[in-house]
N, C-alpha and C positions, 0 to 999 in steps of 0.2 A: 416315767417318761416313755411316752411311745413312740417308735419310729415315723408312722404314718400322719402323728402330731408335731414331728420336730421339723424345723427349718435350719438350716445352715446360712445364716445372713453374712455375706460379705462384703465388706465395706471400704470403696477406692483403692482397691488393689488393680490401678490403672498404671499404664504408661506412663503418666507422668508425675506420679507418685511413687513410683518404685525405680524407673530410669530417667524421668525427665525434668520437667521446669522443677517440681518440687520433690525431688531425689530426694531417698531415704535411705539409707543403708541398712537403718536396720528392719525396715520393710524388705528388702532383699532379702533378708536373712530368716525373714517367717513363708518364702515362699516355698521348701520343701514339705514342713508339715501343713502351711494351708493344703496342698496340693495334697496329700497323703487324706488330711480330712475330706475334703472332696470328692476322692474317689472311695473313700470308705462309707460318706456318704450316697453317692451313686447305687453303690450297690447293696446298701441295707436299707431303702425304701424311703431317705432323708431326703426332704426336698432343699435343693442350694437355691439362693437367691443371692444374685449380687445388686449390690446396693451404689450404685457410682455417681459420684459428679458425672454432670455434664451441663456446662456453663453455656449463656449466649455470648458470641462473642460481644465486647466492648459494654456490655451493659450491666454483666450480672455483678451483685454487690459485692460477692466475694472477691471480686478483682481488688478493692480498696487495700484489701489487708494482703492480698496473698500474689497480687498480680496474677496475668493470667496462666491459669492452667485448665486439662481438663477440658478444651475447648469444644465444646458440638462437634460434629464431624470430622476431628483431628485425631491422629491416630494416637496422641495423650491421652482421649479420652476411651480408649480402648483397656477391654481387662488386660491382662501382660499373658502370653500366649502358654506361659506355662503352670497357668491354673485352667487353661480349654475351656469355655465354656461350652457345653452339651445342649442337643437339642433340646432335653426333659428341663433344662434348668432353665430359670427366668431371671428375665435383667431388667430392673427398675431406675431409672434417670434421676435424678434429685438436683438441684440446682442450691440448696444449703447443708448446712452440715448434721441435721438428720435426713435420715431415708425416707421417714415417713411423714416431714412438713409437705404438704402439696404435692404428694407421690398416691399413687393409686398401691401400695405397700400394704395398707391395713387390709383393705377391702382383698388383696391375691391373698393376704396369711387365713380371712377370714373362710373365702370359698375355698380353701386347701383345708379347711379345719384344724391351724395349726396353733397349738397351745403353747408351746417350747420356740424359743427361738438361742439358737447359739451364736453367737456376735464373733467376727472376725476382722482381721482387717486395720485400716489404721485411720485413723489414732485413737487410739484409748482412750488419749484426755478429751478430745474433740469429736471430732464425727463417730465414733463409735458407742463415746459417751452421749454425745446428743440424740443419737439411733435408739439406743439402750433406756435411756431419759422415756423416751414417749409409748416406747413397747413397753416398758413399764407401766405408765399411765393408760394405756388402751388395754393392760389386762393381762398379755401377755409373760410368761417366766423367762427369766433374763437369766440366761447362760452366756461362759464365757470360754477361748480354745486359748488360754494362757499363752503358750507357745504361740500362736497361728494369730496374733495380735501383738501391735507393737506402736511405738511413736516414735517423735523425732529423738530426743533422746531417755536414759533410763530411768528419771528423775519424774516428765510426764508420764512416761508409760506404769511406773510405779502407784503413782497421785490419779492416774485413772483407771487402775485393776480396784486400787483401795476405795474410790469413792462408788464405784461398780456395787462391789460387795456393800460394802456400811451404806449405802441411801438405797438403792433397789433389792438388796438381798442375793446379787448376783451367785449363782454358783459355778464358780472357777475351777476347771480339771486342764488336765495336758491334751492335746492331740491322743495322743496313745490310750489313757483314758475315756473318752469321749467315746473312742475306736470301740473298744471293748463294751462300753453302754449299749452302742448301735446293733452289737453284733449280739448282746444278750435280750437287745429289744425288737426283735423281728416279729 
């Protein structure tokens, strides 16, 4: 793996998934080492992308099942201030629950020449598993920041690390691990 090939994909660690309409607790609880991967990626040549809802209001489908979150222009759908995002990182909008249905995602990983993508973010079983689904099919190697990922409770998050691994071959390390790849892959 090389650094100038990895992405750090992060996926709705927004406003209102970590404090708002659709609170998560134990999304709180991955924002230390997201935040730690982030800046370890910053500074060993890893490119971050976050990956976020951003609904219309009144219209988009997901309001059926989840009500509204996420809203356009609402600060829910804002990252949550303590993962920064930085000038060099990019932020891609998605209105389903992967990143790259009808996201301009493939085409940024392609002209960054990125081969590795590391999956972060919530949920496991859903949007990250849906992200991870198509980065799969489009080619890309499907990594995952154990820690720095999570769901509503321990039951999904477990059922979407396991289905990660067994159908895409995901390779799963800790934050601290991942750390250590980046810094031997300069």
């Amino acid at each position: 793996m090389e650094n100038k090939k990895t992405a750090v994909i992060v996926v709705d660690m927004l406003q209102d998934f970590v404090y708002g309409a659709l609170t998560c607790d134990r999304g709180k609880a991955i924002v230390p080492k997201t935040a730690e991967l982030l800046e370890a990626a910053r500074k060993n040549d890893v490119v971050v992308i976050f990956s976020n809802d951003e609904h219309i209001p009144e219209i988009d489908r997901e309001f059926e099942v989840w009500g509204p979150h996420a809203v356009m222009g609402t600060p829910g759908a804002e990252v949550i201030p303590e993962l920064g995002v930085c000038s060099k990182d990019y932020v891609v909008p998605k209105r389903r629950y992967s990143g790259f249905f009808q996201t301009s995602l493939d085409a940024l990983l392609r002209e960054l020449g990125i081969e590795d993508v590391i999956m972060t973010g919530l949920h496991a079983h859903m949007c990250v598993r849906h992200t991870s689904a198509d980065a799969f099919q489009l080619g890309y190697n499907v990594k995952v920041a154990s820690d720095a990922t999570d769901s509503f409770t321990e039951e999904d998050y477990n059922m979407g690390i396991k289905y990660l691994k067994e159908v895409y071959g995901a390779e799963v390390k800790t934050v601290d691990e991942w750390i250590e790849i980046f810094k031997a892959g300069k």
